[in-house]
PDB file as gemmi writes it, atoms N, CA and C in Angstrom:
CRYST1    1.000    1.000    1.000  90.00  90.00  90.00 P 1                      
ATOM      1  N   UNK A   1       0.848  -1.170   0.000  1.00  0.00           N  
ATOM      2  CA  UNK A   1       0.000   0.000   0.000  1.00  0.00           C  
ATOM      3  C   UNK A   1       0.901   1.242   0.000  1.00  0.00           C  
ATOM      4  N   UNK A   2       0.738   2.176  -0.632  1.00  0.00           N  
ATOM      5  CA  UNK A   2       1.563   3.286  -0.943  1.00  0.00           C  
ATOM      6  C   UNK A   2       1.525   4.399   0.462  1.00  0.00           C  
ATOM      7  N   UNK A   3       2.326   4.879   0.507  1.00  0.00           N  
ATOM      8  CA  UNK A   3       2.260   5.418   2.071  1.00  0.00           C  
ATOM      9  C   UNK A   3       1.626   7.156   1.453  1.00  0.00           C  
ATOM     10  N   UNK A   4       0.596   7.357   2.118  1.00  0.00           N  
ATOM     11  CA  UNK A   4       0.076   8.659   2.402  1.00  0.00           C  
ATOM     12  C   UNK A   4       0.561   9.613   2.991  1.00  0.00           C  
ATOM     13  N   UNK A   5       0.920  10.733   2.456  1.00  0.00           N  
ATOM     14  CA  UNK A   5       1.427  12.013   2.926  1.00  0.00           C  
ATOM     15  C   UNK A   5       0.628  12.887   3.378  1.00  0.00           C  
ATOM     16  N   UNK A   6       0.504  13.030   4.642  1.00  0.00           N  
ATOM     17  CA  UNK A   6      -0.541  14.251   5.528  1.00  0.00           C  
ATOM     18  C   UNK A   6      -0.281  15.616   4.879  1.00  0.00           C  
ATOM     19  N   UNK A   7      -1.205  16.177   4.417  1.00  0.00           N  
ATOM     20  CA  UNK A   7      -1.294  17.463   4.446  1.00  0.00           C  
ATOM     21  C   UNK A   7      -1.310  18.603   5.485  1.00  0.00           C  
ATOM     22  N   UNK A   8      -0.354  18.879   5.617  1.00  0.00           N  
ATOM     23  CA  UNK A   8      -0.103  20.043   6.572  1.00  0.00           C  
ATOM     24  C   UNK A   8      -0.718  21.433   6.279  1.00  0.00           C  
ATOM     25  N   UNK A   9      -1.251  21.706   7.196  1.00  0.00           N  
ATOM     26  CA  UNK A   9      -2.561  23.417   6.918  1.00  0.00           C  
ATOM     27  C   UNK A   9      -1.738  23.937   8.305  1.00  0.00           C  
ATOM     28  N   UNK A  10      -1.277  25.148   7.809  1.00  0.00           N  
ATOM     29  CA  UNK A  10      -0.530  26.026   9.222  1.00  0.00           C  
ATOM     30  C   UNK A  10      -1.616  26.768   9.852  1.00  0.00           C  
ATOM     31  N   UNK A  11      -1.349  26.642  11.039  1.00  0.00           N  
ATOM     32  CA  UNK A  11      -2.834  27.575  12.261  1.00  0.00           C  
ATOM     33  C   UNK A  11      -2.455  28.906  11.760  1.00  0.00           C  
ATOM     34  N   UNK A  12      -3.917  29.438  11.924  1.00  0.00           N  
ATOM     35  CA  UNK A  12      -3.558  31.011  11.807  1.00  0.00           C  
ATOM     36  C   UNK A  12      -2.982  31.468  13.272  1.00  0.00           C  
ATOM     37  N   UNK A  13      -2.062  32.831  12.872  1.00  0.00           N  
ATOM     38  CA  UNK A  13      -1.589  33.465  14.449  1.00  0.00           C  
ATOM     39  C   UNK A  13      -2.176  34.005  15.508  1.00  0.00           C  
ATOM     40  N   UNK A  14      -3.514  34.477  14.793  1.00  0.00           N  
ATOM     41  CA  UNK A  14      -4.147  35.529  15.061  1.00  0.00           C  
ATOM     42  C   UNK A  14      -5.369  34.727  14.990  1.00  0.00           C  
ATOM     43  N   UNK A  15      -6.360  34.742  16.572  1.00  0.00           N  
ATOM     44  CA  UNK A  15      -7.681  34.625  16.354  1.00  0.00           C  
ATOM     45  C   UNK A  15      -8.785  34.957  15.760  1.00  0.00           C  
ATOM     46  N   UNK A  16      -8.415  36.740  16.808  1.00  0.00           N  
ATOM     47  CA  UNK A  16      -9.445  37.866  16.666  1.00  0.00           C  
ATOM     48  C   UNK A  16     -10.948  37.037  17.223  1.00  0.00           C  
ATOM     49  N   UNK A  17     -11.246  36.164  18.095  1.00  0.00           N  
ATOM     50  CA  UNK A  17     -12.061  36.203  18.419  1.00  0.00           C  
ATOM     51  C   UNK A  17     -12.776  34.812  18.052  1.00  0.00           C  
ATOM     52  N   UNK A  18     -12.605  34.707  16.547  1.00  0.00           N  
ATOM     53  CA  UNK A  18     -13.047  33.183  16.025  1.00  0.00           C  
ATOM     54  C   UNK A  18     -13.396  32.345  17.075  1.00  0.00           C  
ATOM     55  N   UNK A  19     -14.098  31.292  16.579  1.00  0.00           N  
ATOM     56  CA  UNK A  19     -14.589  30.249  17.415  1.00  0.00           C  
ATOM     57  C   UNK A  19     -13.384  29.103  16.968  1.00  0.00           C  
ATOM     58  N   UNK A  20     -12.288  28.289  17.660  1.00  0.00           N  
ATOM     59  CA  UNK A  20     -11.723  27.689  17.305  1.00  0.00           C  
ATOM     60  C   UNK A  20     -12.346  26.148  16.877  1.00  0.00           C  
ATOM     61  N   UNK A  21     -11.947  25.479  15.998  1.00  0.00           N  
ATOM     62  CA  UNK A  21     -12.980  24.288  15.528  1.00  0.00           C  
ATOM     63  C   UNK A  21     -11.830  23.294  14.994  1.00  0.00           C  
ATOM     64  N   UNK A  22     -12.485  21.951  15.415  1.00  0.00           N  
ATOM     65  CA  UNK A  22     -11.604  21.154  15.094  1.00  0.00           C  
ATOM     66  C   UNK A  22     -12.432  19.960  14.500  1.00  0.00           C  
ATOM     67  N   UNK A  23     -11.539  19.364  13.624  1.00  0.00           N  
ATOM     68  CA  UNK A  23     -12.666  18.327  12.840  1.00  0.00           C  
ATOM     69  C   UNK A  23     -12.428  16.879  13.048  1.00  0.00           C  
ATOM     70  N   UNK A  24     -12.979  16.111  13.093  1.00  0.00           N  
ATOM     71  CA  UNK A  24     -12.767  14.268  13.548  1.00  0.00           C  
ATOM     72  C   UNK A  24     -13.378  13.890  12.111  1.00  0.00           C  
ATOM     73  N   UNK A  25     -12.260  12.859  11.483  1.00  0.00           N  
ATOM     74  CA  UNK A  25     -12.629  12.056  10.365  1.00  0.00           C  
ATOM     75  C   UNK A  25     -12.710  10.446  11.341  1.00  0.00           C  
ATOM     76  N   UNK A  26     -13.473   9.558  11.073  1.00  0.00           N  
ATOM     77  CA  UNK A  26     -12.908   7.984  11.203  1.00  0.00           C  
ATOM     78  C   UNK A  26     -13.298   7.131   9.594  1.00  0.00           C  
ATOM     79  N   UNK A  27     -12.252   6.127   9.438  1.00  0.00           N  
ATOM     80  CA  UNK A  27     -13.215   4.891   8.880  1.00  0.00           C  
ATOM     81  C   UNK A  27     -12.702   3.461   9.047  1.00  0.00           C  
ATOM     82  N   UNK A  28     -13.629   2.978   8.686  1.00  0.00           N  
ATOM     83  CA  UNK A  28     -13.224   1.493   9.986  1.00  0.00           C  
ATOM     84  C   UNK A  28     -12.148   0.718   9.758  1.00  0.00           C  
ATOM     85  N   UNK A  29     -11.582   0.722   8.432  1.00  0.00           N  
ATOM     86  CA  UNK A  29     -10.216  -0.439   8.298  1.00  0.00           C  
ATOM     87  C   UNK A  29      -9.326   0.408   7.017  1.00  0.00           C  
ATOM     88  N   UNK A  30      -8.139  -0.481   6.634  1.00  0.00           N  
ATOM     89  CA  UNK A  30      -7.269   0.124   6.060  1.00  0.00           C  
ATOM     90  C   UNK A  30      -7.523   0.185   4.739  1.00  0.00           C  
ATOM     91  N   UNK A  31      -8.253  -0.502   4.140  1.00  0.00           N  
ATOM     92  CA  UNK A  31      -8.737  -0.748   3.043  1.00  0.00           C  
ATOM     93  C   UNK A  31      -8.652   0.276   2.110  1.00  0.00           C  
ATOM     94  N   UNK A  32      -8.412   0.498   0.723  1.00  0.00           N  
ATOM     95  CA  UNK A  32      -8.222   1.256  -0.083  1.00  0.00           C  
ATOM     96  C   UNK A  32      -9.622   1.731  -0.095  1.00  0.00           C  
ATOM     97  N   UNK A  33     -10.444   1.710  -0.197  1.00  0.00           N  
ATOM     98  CA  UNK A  33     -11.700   2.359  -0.578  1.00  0.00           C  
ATOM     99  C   UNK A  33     -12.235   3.729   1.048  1.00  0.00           C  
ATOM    100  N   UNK A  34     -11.779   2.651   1.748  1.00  0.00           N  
ATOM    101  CA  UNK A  34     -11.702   3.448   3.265  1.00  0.00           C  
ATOM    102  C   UNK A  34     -10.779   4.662   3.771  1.00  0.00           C  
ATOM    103  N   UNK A  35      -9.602   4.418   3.077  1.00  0.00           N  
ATOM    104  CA  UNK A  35      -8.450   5.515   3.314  1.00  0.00           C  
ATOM    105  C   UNK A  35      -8.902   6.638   2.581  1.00  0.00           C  
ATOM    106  N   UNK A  36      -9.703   6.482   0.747  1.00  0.00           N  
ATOM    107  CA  UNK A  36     -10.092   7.311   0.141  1.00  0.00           C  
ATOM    108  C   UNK A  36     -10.871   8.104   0.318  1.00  0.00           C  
ATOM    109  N   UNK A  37     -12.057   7.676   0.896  1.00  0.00           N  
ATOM    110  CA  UNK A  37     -12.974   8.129   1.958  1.00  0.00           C  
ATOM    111  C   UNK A  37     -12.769   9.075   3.154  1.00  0.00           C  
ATOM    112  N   UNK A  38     -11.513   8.800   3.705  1.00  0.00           N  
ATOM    113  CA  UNK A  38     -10.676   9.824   4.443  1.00  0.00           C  
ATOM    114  C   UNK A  38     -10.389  10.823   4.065  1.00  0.00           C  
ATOM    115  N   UNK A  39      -9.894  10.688   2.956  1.00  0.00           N  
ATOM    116  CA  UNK A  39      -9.345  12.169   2.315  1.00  0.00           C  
ATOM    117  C   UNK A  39     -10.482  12.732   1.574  1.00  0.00           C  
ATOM    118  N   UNK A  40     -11.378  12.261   1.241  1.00  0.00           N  
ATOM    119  CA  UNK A  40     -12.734  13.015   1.365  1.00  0.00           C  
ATOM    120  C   UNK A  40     -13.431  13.906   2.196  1.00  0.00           C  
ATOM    121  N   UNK A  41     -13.505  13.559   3.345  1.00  0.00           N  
ATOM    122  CA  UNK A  41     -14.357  13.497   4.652  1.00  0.00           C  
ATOM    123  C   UNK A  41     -13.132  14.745   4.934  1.00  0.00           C  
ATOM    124  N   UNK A  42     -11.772  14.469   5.362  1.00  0.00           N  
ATOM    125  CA  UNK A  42     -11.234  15.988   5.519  1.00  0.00           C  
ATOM    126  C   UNK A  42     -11.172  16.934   4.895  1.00  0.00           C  
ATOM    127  N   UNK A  43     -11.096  16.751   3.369  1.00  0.00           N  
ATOM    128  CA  UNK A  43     -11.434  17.840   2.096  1.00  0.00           C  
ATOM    129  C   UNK A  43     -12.552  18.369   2.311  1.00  0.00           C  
ATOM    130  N   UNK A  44     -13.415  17.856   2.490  1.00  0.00           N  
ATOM    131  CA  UNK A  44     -14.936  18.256   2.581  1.00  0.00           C  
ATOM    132  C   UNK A  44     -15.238  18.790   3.943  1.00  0.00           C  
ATOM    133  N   UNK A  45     -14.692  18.926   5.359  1.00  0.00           N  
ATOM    134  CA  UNK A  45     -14.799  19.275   6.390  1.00  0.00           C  
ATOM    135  C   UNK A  45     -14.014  20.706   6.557  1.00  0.00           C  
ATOM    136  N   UNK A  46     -13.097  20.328   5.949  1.00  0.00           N  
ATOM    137  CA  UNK A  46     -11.579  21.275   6.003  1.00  0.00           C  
ATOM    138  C   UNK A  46     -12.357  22.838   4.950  1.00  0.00           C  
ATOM    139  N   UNK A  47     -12.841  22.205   3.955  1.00  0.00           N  
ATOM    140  CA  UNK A  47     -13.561  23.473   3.203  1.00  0.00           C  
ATOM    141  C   UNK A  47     -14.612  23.630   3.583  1.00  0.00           C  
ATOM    142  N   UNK A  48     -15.658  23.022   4.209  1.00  0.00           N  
ATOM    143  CA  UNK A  48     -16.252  23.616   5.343  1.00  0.00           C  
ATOM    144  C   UNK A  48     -16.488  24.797   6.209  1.00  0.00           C  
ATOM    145  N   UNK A  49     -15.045  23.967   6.961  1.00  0.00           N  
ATOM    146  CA  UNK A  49     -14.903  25.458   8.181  1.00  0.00           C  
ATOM    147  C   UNK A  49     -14.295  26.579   7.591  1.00  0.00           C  
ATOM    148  N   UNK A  50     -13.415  26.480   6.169  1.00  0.00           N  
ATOM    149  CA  UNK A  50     -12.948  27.584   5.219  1.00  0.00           C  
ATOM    150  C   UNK A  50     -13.751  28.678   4.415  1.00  0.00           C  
ATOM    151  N   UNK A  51     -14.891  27.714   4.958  1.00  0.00           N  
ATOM    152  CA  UNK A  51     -16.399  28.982   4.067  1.00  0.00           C  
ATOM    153  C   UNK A  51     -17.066  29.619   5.312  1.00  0.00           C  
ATOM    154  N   UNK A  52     -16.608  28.968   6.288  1.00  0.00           N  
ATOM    155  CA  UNK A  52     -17.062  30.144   8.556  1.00  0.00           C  
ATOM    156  C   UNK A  52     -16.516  31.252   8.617  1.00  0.00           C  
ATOM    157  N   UNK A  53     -16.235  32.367   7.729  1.00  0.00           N  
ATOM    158  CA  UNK A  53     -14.923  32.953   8.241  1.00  0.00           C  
ATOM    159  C   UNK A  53     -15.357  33.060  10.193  1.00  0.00           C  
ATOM    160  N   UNK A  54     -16.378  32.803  11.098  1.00  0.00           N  
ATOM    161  CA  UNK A  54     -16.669  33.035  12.344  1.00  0.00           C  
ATOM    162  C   UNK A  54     -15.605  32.060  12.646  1.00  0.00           C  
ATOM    163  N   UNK A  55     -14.949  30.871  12.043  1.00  0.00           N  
ATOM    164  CA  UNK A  55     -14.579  29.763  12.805  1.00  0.00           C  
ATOM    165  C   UNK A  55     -12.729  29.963  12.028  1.00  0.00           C  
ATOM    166  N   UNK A  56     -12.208  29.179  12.653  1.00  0.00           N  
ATOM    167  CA  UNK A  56     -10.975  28.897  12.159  1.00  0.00           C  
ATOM    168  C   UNK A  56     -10.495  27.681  12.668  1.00  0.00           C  
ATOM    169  N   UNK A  57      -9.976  26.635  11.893  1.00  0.00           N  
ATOM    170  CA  UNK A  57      -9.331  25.015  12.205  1.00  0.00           C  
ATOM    171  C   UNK A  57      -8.612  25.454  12.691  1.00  0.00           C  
ATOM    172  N   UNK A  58      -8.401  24.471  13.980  1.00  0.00           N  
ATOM    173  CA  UNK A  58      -7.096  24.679  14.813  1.00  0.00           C  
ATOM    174  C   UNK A  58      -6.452  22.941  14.899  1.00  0.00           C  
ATOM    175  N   UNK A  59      -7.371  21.862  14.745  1.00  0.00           N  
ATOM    176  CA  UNK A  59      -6.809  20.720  14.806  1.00  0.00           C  
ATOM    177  C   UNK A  59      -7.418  19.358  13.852  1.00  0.00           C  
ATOM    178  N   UNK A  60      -6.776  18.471  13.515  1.00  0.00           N  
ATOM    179  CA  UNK A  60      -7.786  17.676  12.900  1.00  0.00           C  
ATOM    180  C   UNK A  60      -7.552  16.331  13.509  1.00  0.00           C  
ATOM    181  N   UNK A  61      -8.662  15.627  13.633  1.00  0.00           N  
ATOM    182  CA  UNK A  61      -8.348  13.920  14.192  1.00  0.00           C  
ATOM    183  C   UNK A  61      -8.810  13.034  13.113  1.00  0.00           C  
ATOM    184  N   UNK A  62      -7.952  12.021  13.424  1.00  0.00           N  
ATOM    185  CA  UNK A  62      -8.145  11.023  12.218  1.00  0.00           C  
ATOM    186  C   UNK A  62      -8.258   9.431  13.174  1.00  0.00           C  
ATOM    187  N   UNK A  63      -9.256   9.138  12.614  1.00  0.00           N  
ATOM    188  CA  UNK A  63      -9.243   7.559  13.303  1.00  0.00           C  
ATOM    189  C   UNK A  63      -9.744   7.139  12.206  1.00  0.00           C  
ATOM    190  N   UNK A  64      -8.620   5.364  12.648  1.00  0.00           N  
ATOM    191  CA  UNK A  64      -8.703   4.428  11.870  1.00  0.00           C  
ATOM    192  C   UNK A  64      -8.836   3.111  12.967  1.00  0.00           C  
ATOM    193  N   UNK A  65     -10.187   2.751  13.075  1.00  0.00           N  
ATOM    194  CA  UNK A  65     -10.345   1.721  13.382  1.00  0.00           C  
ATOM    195  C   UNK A  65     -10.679   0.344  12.994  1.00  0.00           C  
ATOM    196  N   UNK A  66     -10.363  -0.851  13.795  1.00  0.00           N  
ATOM    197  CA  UNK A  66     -11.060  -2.051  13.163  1.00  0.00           C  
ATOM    198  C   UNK A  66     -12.274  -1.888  13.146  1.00  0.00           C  
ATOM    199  N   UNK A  67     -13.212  -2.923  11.889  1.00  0.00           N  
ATOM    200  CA  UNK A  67     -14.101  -2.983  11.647  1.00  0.00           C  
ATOM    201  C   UNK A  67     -14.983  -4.240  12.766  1.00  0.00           C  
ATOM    202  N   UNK A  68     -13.509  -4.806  13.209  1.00  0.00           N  
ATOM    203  CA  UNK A  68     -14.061  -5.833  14.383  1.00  0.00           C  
ATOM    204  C   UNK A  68     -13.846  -5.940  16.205  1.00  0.00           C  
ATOM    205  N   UNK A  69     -15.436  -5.826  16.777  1.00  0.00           N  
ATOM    206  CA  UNK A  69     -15.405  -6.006  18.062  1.00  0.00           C  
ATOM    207  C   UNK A  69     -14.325  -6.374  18.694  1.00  0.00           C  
TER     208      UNK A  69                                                      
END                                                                             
């Protein structure tokens, strides 16, 4: 499996007040269709909070869990 390179987004310096916001991706196994899905789910979250100007990302979580009990 080809190793994935995190995209790094630098915090802003400056609040001014913003509501700080942080986003949680999961999906349940390593699976190619599942990892893709990941980088969905943060693309799509990440431009999200990029259309708040009220909010600004300050962190992102990523879980990858088993699909089994």
């Amino acid at each position: 499996m080809p190793k994935i390179e995190p995209l790094y987004i630098p915090p802003k310096k400056k609040y001014d007040g913003a509501i700080r916001t942080a986003i949680y991706c999961r999906v349940s196994s390593h699976k190619k269709a599942q990892i893709e899905s990941l980088a969905v789910q943060i693309s799509a979250l990440t431009n999200m909070v990029a259309y708040m100007p009220e909010h600004v990302l300050v962190d992102t979580y990523i879980d990858i869990a088993s699909g089994s009990s």
